[in-house]
N, C-alpha and C positions, 0 to 999 in steps of 0.2 A: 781796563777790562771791557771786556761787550755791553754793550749799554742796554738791549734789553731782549728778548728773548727771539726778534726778528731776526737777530744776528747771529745766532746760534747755527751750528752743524746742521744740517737734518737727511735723512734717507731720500731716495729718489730711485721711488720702486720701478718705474717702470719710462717707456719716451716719450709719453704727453708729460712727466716731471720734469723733464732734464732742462736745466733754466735757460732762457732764450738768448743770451747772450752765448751761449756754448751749443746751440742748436742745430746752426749752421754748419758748423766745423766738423759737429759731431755727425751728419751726414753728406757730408762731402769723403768723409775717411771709412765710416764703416756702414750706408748706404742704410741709414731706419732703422740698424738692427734694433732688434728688442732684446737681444739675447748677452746684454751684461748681466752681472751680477752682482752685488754687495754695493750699491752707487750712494754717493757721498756728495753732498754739496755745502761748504762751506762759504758764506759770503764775507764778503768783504769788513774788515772792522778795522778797531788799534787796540794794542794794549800797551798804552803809556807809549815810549818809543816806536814800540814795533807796529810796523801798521803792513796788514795783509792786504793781501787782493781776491779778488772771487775766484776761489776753486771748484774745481771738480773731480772727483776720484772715481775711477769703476775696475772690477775688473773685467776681460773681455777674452772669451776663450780662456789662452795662456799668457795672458799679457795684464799684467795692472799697468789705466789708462791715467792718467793729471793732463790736466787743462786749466791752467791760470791767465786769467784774464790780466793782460799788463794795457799800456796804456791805449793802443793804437792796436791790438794786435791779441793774437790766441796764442799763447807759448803751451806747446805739448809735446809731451815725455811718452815715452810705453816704454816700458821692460818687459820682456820675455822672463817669464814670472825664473826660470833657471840664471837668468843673469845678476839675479839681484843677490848683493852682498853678504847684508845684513838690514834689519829692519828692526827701528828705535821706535822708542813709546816713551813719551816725559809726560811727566803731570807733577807742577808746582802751584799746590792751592788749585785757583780755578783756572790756571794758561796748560793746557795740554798738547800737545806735539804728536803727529806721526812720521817719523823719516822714515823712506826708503835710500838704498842707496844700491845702485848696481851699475852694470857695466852695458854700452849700448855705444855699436860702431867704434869700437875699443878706445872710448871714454868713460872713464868711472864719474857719474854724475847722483846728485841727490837728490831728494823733492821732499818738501817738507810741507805740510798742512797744518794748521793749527785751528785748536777749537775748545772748548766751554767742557771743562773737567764735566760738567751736569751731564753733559749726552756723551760719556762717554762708552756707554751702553751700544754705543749705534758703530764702535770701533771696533770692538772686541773681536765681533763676529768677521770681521773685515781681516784683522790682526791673526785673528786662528786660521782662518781659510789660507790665508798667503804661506802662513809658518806649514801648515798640512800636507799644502802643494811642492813647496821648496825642498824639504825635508825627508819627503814621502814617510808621513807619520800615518800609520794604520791606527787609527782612535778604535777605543775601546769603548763595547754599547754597556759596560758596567762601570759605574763610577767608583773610582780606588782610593781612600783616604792616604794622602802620601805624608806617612811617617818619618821622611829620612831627616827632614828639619826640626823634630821637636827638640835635641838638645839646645836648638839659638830661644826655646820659650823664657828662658831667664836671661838670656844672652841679649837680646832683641827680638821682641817679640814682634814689634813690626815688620824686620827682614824674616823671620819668621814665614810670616802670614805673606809676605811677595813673594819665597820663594815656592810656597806650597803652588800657587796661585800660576806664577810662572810658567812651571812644568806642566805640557796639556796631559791628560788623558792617552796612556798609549806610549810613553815614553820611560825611558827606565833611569833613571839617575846614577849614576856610578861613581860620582865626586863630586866634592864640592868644599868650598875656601872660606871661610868669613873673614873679615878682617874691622875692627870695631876701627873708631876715630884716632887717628894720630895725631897727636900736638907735641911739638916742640920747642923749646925753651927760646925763648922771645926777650931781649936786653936780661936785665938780672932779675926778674923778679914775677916775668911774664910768657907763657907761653900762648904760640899759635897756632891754626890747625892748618897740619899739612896735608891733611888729606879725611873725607870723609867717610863713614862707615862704606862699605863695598864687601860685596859678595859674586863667586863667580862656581857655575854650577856647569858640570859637564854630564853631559845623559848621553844615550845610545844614536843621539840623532841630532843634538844641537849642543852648541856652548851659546849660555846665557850669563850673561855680565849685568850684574843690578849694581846700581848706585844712586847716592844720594847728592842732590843736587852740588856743584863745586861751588860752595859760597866761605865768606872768610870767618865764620863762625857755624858750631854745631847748632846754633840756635837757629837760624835760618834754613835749615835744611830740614826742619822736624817735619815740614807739608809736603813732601813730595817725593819722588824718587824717577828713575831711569832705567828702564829696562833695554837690553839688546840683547837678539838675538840672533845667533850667529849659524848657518849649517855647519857640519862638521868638516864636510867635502872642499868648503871654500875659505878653510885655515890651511894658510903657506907651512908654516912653524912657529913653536913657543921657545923662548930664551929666556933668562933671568937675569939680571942686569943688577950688580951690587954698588950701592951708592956708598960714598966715603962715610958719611955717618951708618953704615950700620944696616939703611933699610936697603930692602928687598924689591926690585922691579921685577913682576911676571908681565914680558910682551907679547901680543899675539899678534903675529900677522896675519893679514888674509889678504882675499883676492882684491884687484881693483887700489893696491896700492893704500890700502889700509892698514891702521896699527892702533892695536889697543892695551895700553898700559896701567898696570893695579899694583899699587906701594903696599907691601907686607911688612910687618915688623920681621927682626932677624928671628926670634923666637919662631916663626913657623917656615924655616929654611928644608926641613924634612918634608913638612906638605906640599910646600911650594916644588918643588923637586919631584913628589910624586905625581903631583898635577901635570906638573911640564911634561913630565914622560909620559905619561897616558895620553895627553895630547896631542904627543908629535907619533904616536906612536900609529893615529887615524889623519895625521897633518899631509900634506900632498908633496911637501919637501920633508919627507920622513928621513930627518937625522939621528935617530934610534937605530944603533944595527940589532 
């Protein structure tokens, strides 16, 4: 993990912040501006295996900017904030993640930042603006207590509380899946987990996929979870796919050659089906007549 609080994320309000190794580069391409927004600078650390490089995140105009410092060199990305796919958020314990991933000179590419679950405050605001822009979500100056999740309060209380959380302000929910942990029967005496808790939520303006992290027990997964968010505009088609034992594959495709896969039990064949058609029914390869 970050060794100590130098290493941490932090904001970089304005251009005498933006760290000198990216100074350069950053005025050669967009000429001094002062006119980013939401700017992020993650420095360099490990967490155990994974060892990062110095980041930089901003957005600019209509484009979110990455600048990673690699050895010899500035590697940078811009998406045209309409290209991009879908955008991830993980937080296991203290390793938190933000992916992008979209499409740019028609290659679908992804950028991934990582940083100190602590500052994850310094994300949020970065996460809402992008999902705002993408989406064209009109927020609401009154805040709504959204009731559509309180039957998981016994169910999971936790997915609960991430889905309430999930949906911004300004969004209207019109579906949504839960599916608790799967485990199956493992030599004679033992089962394993095939898949863990997952919930998929369809609103007026985005499909959101929450899950908890894939590790080979539910004990490991109790710190964290995975959120993704999806526009609506940039799902190809949903399918359902029946496995020999019984379960239930809902896949979504989207743009950029992506696919995303959630195992149901057969018991919710009826929901899963109703989801799918609502789905393809706003899906861009609308196979609903």
């Amino acid at each position: 993990m970050p060794s100590d609080i130098d290493s941490w994320a932090r904001n970089v309000r304005d251009y005498s912040e933006i760290p000198e190794i990216f100074k350069s580069y950053y005025d050669e391409n967009f000429g001094k501006s002062t006119q980013f927004l939401n700017a992020v600078y993650a420095p360099a650390d490990s967490w155990g295996r994974r060892k990062t490089n110095d980041k930089f995140m901003f957005l600019y105009e209509n484009e979110v900017v990455f600048f990673e410092k690699m050895k010899n060199s500035i590697n940078a990305v811009s998406y045209p904030i309409e290209n991009i796919n879908y955008i991830e958020n993980g937080s296991i314990l203290l390793y938190s993640w933000l992916k992008i991933n979209g499409n740019i000179e028609d290659e679908t590419r992804s950028f991934v930042l990582e940083y100190n679950t602590v500052v994850e405050n310094i994300f949020k605001p970065i996460i809402e603006k992008l999902r705002i822009l993408l989406c064209d979500i009109e927020m609401s100056n009154k805040e709504g207590e959204i009731n559509d999740f309180d039957c998981l309060r016994d169910v999971n209380y936790k997915f609960m509380n991430y889905a309430k959380k999930a949906v911004l302000n300004g969004e209207k929910v019109i579906d949504f899946l839960y599916q608790v942990d799967i485990k199956v029967p493992y030599f004679k005496f033992f089962k394993k987990l095939k898949s863990t808790s997952h919930m998929i939520i369809f609103t007026n303006k985005e499909l959101i996929i929450l899950e908890e992290e894939s590790v080979k027990s539910t004990k490991d997964a109790k710190y964290g979870g995975i959120w993704i968010y999806i526009p609506l505009y940039k799902i190809l088609s949903a399918c359902i796919d029946k496995e020999e034992n019984g379960f239930l594959n809902l896949v979504i495709n989207i743009s950029g050659s992506n696919t995303f896969k959630s195992t149901f039990e057969h018991s919710k064949k009826e929901e899963i089906e109703q989801l799918a058609e609502r789905i393809n029914k706003v899906a861009r390869y609308n196979i609903v007549s």
